[in-house]
C-alpha positions as CSV (number, residue, x, y, z in Angstrom):
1,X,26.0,2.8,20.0
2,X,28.4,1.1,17.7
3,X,25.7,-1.2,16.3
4,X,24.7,2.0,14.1
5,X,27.0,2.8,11.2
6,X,27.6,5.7,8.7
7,X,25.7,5.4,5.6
8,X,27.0,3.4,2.5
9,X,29.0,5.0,0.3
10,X,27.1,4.9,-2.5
11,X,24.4,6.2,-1.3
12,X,26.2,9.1,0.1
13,X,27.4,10.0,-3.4
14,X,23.7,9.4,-4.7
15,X,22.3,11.8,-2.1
16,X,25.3,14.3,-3.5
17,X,24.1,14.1,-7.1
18,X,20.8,14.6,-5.9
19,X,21.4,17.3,-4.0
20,X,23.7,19.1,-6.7
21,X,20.8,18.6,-9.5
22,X,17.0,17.9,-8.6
23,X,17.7,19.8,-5.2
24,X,19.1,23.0,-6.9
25,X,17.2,22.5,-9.7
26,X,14.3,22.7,-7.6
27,X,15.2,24.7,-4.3
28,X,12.2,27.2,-4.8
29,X,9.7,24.5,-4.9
30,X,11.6,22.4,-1.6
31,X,11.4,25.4,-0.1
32,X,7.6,26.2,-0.3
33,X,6.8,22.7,0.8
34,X,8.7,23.1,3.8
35,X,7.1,26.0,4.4
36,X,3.7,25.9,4.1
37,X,3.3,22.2,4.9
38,X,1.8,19.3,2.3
39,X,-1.3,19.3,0.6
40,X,-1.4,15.9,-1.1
41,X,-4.6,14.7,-3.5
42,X,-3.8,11.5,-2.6
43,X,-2.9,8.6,-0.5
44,X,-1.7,6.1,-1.8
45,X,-1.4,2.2,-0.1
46,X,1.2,0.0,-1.6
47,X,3.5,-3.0,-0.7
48,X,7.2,-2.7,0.7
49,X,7.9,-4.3,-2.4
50,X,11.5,-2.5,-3.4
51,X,10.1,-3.7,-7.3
52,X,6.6,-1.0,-6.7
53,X,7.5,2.4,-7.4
54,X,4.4,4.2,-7.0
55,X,5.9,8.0,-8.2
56,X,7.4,6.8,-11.0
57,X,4.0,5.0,-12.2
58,X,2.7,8.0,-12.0
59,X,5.0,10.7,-12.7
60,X,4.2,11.9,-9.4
61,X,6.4,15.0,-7.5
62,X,7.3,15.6,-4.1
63,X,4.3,16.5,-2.2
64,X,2.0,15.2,-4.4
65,X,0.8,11.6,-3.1
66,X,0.7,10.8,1.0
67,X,2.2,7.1,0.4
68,X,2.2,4.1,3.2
69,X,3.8,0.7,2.4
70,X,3.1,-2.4,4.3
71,X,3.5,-5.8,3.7
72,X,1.1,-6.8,0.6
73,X,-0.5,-3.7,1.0
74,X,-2.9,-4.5,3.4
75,X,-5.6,-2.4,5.5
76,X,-7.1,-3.9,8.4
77,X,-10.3,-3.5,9.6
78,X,-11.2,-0.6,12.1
79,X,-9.8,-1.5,15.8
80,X,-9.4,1.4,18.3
81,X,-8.1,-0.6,21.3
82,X,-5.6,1.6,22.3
83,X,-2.3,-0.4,20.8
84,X,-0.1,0.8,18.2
85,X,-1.1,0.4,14.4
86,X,0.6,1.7,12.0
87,X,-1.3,1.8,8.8
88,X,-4.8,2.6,10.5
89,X,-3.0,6.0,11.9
90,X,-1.5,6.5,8.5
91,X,-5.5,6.0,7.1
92,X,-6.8,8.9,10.0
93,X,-3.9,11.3,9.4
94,X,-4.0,11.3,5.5
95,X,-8.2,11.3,5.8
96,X,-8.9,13.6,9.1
97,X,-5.9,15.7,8.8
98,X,-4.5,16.1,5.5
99,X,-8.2,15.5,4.3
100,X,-6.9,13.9,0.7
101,X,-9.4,13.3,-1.9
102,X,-8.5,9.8,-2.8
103,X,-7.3,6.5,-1.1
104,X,-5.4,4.1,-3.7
105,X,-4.6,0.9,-2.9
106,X,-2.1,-0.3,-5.0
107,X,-1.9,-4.8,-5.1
108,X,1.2,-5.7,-7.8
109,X,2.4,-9.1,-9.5
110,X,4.6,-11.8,-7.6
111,X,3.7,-10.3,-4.4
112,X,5.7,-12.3,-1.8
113,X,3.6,-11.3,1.2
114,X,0.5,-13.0,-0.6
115,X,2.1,-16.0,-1.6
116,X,3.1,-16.7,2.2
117,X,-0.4,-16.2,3.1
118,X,-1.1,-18.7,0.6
119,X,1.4,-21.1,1.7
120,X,0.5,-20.6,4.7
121,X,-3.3,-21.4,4.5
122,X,-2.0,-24.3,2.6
123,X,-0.4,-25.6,5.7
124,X,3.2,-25.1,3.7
125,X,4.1,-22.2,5.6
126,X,4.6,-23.9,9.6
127,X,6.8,-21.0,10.1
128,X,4.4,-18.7,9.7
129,X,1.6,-20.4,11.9
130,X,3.6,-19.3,15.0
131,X,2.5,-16.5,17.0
132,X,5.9,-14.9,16.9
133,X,5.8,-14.2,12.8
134,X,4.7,-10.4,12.7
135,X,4.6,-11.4,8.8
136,X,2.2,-14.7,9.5
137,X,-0.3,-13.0,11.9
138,X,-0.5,-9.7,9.2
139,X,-1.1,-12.2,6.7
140,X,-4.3,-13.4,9.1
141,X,-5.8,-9.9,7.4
142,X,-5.9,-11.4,4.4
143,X,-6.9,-15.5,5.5
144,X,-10.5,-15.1,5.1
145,X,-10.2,-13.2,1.4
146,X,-8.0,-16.7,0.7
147,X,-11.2,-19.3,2.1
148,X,-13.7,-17.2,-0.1
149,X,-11.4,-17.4,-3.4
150,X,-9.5,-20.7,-2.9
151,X,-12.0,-22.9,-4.6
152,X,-12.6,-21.2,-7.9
153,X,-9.1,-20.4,-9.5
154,X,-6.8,-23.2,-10.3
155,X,-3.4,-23.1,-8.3
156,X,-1.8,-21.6,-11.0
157,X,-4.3,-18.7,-11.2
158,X,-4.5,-18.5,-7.4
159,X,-1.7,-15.9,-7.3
160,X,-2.8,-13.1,-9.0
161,X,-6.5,-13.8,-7.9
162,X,-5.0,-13.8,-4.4
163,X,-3.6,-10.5,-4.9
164,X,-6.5,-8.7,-6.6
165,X,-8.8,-10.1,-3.4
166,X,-6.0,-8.0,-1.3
167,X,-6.8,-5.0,-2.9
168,X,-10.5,-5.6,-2.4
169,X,-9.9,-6.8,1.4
170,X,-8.3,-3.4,2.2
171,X,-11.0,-1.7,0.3
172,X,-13.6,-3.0,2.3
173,X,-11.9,-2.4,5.3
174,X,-11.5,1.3,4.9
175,X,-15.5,1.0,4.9
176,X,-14.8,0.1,9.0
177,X,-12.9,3.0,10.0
178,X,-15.9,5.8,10.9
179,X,-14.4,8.5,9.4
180,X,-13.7,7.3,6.1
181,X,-17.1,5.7,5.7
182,X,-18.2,9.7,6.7
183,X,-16.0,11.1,3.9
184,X,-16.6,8.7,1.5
185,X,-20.9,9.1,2.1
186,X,-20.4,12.9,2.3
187,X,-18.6,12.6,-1.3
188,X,-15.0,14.3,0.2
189,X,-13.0,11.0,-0.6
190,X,-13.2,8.1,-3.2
191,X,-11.7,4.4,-2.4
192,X,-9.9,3.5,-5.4
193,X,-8.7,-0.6,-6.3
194,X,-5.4,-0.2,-8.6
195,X,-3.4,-3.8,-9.5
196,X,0.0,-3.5,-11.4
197,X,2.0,-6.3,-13.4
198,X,5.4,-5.8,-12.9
199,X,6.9,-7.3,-15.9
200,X,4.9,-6.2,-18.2
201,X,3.6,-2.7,-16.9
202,X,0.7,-2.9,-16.9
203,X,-2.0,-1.4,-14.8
204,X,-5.6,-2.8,-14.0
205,X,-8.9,-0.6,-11.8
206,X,-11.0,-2.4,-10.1
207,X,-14.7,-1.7,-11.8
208,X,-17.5,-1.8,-8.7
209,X,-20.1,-2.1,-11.5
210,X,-18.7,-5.3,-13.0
211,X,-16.6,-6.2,-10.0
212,X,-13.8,-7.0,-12.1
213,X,-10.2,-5.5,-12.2
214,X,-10.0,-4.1,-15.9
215,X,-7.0,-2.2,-18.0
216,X,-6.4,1.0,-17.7
């Protein structure tokens, strides 16, 4: 057991500031979410990315959005055989259980994850080919959204449009999972597409009409 240590310092003293202000500021409300459980509108799908910050895009409290970060914020498609997947048992608890109104999946600027993929489909990502990566073989989700886009952006574009087809990927692979496509037909849940740029803060939709991501 000594390969597990006490927490940082400074994040001991964080959690004491917290604590001594939004915590007691707030105590009633903590409380009542403890007690009678959560009832989030929303869950939302983003990437570990430390630089996303879904809550404070959106203003959003405790209790108030069901999150799930993966790597490039990915879905993949519907696969019940009986192993362990993380983000499609986050999907059924937040849709069967929790029964939240909306599904957001949230693609952002620079996006590391995405750029491996696209190294990797460029052959400058070796590492990433083996077996082994649990990063490469995620990014597989993603491969054939790369092969459909690759040809019509320039390499310069490829990026962003590599991250937008992400958003759509996961989109269309919520469609998969029975139960959401069940929700989503009897009107109880809308898919959402949300892109953000990180520098500049801004936020794009995806439009189904025009199929094009478009301000907010």
């Amino acid at each position: 057991m000594d390969d597990f240590k006490l927490l940082p310092a400074y994040l001991v003293q964080r959690y004491h500031g917290w604590h001594a202000t939004n915590y007691t500021e707030n105590r009633a409300w903590y409380r009542r979410l403890a007690n009678e459980g959560q009832r989030p509108r929303a869950m939302v799908i983003s990437c570990c990315d430390s630089r996303v910050h879904v809550t404070s895009i959106f203003g959003a409290d405790q209790g108030e959005f069901f999150i799930h970060r993966n790597i490039a914020n990915l879905v993949p498609s519907y696969s019940p055989d009986g192993e362990q997947h993380g983000t499609s048992a986050a999907v059924e608890y937040a849709v069967t259980a929790l029964k939240v109104a909306h599904v957001i999946v949230l693609g952002h600027s620079n996006c590391g994850g995405v750029k491996g993929c696209m190294d990797m489909c460029q052959g400058h990502a070796p590492e990433l080919e083996e077996k082994t990566s649990f990063v490469g073989r995620w990014m597989d989700i993603l491969r054939p959204g790369y092969e459909e886009i690759k040809d019509r952006y320039d390499q310069d574009q490829l990026p962003h449009a590599l991250e937008k087809k992400a958003v759509l990927v996961s989109l269309n692979n919520l469609l998969t999972f029975p139960f959401v496509r069940e929700a989503v037909d009897a009107e109880e849940l809308t898919l959402h597409g949300l892109w953000t740029d990180i520098g500049e803060g801004g936020l794009e939709v995806y439009d189904a009409k025009t199929k094009e991501f478009i301000a907010v």
